[in-house]
DSSP file (Angstrom, degrees, kcal/mol; ACC not computed):
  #  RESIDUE AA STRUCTURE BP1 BP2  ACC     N-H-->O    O-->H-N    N-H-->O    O-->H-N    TCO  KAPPA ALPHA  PHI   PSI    X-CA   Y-CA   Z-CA
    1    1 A X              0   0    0      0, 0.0     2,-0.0     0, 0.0     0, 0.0   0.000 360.0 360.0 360.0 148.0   -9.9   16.5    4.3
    2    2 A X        -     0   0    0     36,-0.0     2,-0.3     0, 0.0     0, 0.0  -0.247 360.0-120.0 -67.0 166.0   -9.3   13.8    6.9
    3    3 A X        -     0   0    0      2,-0.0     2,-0.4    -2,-0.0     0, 0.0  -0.524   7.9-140.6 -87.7 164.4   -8.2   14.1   10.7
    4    4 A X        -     0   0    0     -2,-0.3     2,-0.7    77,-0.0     0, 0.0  -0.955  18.8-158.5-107.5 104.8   -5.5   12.9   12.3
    5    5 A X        -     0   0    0     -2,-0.4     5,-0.1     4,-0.0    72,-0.1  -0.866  12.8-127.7-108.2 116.5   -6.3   11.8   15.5
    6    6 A X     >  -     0   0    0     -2,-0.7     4,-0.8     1,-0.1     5,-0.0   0.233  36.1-107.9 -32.7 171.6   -3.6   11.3   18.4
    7    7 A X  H  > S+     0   0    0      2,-0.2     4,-1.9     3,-0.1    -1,-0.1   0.733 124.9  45.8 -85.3 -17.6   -3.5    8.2   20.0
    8    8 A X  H  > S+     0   0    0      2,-0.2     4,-2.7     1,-0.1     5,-0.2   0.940 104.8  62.5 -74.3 -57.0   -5.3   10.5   23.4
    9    9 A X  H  > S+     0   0    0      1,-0.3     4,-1.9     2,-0.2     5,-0.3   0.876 109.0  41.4 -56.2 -35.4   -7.6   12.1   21.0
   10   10 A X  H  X S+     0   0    0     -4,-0.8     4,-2.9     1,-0.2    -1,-0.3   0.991 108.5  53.8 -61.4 -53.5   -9.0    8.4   20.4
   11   11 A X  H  X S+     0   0    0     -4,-1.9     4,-0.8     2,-0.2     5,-0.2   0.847 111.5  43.3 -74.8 -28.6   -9.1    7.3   23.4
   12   12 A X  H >X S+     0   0    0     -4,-2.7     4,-3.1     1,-0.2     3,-2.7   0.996 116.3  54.6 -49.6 -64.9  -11.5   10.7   24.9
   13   13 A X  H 3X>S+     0   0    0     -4,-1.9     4,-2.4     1,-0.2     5,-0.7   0.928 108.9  39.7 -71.7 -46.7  -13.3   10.2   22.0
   14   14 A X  H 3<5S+     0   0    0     -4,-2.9    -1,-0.2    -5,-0.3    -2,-0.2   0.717 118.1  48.9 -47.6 -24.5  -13.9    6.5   22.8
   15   15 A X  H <X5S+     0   0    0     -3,-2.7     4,-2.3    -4,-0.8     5,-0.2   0.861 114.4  49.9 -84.1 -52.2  -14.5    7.5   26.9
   16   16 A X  H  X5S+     0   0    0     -4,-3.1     4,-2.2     1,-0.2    -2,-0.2   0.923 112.7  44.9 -79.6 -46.4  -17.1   10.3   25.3
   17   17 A X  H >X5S+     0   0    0     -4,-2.4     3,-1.1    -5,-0.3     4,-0.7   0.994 118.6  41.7 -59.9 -63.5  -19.0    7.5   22.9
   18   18 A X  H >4<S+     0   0    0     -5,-0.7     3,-0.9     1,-0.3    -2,-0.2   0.954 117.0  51.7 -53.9 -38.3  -19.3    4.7   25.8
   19   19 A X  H 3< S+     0   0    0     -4,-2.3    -1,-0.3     1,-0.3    -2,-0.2   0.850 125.7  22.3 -73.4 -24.0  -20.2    7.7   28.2
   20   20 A X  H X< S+     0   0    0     -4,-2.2     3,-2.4    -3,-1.1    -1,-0.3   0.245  79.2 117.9-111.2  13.7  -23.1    9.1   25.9
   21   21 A X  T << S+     0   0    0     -3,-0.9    -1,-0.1    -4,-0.7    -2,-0.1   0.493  75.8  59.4 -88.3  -4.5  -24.2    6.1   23.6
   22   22 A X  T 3  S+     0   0    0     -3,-0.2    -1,-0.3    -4,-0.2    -2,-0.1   0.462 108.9  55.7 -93.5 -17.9  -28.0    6.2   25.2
   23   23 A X    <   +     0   0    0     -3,-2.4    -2,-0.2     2,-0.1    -1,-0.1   0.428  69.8 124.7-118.9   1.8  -27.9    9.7   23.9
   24   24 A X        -     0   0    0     -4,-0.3     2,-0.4     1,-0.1     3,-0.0  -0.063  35.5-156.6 -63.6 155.5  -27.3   10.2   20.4
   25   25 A X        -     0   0    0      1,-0.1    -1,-0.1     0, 0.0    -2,-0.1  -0.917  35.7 -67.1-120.9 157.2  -29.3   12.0   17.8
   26   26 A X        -     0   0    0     -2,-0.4    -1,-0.1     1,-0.0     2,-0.1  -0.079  48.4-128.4 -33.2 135.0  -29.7   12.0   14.2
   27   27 A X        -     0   0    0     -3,-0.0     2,-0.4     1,-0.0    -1,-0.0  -0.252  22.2-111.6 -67.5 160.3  -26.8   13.2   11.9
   28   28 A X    >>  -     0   0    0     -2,-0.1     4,-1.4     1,-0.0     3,-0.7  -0.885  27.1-116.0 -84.7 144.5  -27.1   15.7    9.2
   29   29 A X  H 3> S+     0   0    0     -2,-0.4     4,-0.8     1,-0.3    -2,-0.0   0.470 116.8  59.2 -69.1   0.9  -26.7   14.6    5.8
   30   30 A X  H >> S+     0   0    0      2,-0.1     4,-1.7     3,-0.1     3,-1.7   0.928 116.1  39.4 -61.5 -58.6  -23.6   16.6    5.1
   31   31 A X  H <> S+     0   0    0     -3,-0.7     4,-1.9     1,-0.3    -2,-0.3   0.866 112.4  58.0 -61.6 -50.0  -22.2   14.4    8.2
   32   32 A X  H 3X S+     0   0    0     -4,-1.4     4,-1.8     2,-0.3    -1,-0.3   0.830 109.8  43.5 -43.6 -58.5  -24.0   11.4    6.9
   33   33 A X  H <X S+     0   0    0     -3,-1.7     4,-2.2    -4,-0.8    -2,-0.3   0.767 105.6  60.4 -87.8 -25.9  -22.1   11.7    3.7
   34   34 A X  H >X S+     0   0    0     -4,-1.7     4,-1.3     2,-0.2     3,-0.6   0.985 106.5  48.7 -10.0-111.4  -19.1   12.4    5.2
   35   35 A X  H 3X S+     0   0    0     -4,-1.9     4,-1.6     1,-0.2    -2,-0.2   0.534 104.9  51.8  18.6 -76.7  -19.3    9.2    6.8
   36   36 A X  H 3X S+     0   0    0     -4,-1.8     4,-2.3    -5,-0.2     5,-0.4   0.789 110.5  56.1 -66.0 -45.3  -20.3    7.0    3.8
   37   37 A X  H <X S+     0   0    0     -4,-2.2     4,-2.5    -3,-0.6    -2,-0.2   0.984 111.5  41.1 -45.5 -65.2  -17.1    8.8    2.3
   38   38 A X  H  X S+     0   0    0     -4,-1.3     4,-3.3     1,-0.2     5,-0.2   0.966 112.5  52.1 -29.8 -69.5  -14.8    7.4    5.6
   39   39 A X  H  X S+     0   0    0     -4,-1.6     4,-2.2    -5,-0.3    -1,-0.2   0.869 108.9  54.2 -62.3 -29.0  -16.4    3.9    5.6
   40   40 A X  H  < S+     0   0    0     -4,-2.3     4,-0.5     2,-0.2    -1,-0.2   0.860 111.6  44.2 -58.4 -41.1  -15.4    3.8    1.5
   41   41 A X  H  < S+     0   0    0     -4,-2.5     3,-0.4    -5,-0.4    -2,-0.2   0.911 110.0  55.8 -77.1 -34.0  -11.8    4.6    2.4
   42   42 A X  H >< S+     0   0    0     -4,-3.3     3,-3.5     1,-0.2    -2,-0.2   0.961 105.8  51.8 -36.2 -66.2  -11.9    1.9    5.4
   43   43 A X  T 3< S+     0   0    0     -4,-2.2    -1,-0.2     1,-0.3    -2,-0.2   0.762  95.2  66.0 -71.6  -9.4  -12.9   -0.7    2.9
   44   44 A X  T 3  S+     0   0    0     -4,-0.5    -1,-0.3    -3,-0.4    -2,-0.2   0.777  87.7 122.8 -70.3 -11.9   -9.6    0.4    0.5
   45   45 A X    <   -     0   0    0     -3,-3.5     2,-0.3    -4,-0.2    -3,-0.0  -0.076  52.4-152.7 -60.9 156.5   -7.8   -1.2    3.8
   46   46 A X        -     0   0    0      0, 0.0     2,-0.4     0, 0.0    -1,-0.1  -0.926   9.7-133.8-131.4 137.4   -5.2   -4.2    3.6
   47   47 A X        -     0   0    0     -2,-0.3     2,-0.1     2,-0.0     0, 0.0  -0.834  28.7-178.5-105.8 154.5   -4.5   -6.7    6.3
   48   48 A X        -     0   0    0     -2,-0.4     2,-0.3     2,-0.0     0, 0.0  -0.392  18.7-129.0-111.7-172.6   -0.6   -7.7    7.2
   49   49 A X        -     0   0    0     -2,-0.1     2,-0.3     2,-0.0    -2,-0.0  -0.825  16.6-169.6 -96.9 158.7    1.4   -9.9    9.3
   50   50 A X        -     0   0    0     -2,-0.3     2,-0.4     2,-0.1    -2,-0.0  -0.942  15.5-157.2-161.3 138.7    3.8   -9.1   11.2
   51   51 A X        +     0   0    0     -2,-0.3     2,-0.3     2,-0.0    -2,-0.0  -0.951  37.2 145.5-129.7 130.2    6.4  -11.2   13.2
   52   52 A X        -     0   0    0     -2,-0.4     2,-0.4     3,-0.0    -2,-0.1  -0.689  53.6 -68.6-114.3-174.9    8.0   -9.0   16.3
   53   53 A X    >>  -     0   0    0     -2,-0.3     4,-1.6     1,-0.1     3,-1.0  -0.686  26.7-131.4 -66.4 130.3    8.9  -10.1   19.4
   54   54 A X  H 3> S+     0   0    0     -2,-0.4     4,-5.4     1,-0.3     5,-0.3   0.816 105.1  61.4 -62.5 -23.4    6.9  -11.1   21.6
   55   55 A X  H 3> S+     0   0    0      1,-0.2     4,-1.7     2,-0.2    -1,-0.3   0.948 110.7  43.3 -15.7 -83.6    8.5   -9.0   24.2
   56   56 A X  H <> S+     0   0    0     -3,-1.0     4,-2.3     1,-0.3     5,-0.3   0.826 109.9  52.7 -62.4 -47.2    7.6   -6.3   22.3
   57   57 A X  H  X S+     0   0    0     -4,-1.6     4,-2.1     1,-0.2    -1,-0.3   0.981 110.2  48.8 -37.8 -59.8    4.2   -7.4   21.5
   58   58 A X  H >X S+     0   0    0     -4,-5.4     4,-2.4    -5,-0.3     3,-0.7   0.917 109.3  52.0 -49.0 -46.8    3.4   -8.0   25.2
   59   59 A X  H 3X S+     0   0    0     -4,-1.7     4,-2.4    -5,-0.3     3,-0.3   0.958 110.6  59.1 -66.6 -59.0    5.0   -4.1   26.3
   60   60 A X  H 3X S+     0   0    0     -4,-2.3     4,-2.0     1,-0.3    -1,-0.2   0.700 105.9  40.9 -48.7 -39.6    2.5   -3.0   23.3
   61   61 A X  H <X S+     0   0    0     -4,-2.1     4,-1.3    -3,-0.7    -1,-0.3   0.766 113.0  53.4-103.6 -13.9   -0.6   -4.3   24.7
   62   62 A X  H  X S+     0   0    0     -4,-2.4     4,-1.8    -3,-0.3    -2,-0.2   0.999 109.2  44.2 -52.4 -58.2    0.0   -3.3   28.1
   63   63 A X  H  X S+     0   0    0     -4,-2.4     4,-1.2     2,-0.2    -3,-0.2   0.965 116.6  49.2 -60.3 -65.9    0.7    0.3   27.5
   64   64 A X  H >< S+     0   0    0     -4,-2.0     3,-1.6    -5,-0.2     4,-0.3   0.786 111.1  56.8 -35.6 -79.2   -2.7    0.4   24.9
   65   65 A X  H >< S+     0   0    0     -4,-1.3     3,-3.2     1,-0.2     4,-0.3   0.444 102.7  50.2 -18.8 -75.2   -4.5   -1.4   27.9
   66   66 A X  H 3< S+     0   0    0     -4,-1.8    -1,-0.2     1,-0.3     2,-0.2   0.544 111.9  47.8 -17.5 -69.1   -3.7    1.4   30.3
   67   67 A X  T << S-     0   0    0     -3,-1.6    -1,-0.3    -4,-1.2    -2,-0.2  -0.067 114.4-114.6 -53.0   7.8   -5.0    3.8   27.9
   68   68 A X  S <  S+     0   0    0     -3,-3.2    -2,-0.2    -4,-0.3    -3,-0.1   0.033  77.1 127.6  78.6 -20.5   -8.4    1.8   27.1
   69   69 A X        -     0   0    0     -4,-0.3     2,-0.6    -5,-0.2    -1,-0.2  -0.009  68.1-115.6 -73.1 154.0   -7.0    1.3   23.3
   70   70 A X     >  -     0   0    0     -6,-0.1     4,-2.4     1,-0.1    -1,-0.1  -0.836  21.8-129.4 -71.0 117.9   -6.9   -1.9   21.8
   71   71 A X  H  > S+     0   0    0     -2,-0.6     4,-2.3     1,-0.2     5,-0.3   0.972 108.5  62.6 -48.3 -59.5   -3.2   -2.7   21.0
   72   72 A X  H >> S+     0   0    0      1,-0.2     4,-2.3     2,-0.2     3,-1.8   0.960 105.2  53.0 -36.8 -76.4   -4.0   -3.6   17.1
   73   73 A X  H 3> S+     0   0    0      1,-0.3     4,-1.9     2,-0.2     5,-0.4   0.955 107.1  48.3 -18.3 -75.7   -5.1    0.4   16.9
   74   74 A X  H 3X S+     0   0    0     -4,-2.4     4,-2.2     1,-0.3    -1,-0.3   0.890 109.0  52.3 -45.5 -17.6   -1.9    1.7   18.3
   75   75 A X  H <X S+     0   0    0     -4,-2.3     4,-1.9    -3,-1.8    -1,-0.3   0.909 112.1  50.5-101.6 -30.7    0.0   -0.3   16.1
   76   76 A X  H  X S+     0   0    0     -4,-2.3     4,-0.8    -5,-0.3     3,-0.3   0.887 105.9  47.6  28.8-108.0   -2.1    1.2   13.6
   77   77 A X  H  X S+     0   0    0     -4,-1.9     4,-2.9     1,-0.2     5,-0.5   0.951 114.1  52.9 -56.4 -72.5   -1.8    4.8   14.3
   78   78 A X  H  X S+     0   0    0     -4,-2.2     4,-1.0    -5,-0.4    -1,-0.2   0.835 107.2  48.8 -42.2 -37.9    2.3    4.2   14.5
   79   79 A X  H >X S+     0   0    0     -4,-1.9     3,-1.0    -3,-0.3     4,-1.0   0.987 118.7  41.2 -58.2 -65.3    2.5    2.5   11.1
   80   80 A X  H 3X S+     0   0    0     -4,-0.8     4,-1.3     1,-0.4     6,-0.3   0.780 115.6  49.0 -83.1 -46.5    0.2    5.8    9.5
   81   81 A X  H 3<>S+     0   0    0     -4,-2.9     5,-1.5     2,-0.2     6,-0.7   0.897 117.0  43.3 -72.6 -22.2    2.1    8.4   11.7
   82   82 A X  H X<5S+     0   0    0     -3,-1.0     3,-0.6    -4,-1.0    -2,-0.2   0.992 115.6  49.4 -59.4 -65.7    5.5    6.6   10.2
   83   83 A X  H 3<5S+     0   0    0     -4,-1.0    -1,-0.2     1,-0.3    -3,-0.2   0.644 110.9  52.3 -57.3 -14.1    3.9    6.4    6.6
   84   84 A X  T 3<5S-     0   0    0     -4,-1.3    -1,-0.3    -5,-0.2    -2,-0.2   0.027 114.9-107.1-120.9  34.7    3.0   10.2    6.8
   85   85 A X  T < 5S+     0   0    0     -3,-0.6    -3,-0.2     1,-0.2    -2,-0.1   0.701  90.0 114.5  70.7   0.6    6.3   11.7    7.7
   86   86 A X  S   <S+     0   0    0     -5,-1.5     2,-0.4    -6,-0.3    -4,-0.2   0.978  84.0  30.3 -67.3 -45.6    4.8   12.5   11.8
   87   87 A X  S    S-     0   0    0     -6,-0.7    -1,-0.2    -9,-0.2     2,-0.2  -0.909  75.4-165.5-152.8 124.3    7.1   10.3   13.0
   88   88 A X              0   0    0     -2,-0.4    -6,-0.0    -3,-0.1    -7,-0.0  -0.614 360.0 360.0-118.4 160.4   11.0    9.1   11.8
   89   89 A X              0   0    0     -2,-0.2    -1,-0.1    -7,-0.1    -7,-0.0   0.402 360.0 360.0-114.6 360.0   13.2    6.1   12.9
């Protein structure tokens, strides 16, 4: 089954990659396939448009900045916690 990663949980994991990227080692082929599985479900992805306010846009990519994220992510992660019941309006 997938994870669910918080929008924190990304961003460690994102600190932990830049901080270690000199160091990696070989995968195991469980993990490997794993992997190939992820990058198959990536490609099932759709791109949108969206028109907000720019307000809103702008408040959106500050806050990611702070937090290292790419705004496009967060907005992301909020649509999929909406679509999966984490998070109501």
């Amino acid at each position: 089954m997938r994870k669910e990663f918080t929008l924190d949980e990304i961003e460690k994991l994102e600190k932990e990659f830049e901080a270690n990227r000199d160091s990696f080692e070989p995968i195991s082929t469980s993990e490997l396939m794993e992997f190939k599985k992820e990058i198959a479900e990536s490609a099932k992805q759709r791109q949108i448009s969206l028109k907000i306010a720019n307000s809103d846009l702008e408040s959106v990519k500050a806050r990611a900045s702070e937090k290292g994220l790419k705004y496009q992510s967060v907005i992301k992660a909020l649509i999929h916690q909406y679509a999966t019941g984490k998070i109501t309006i």
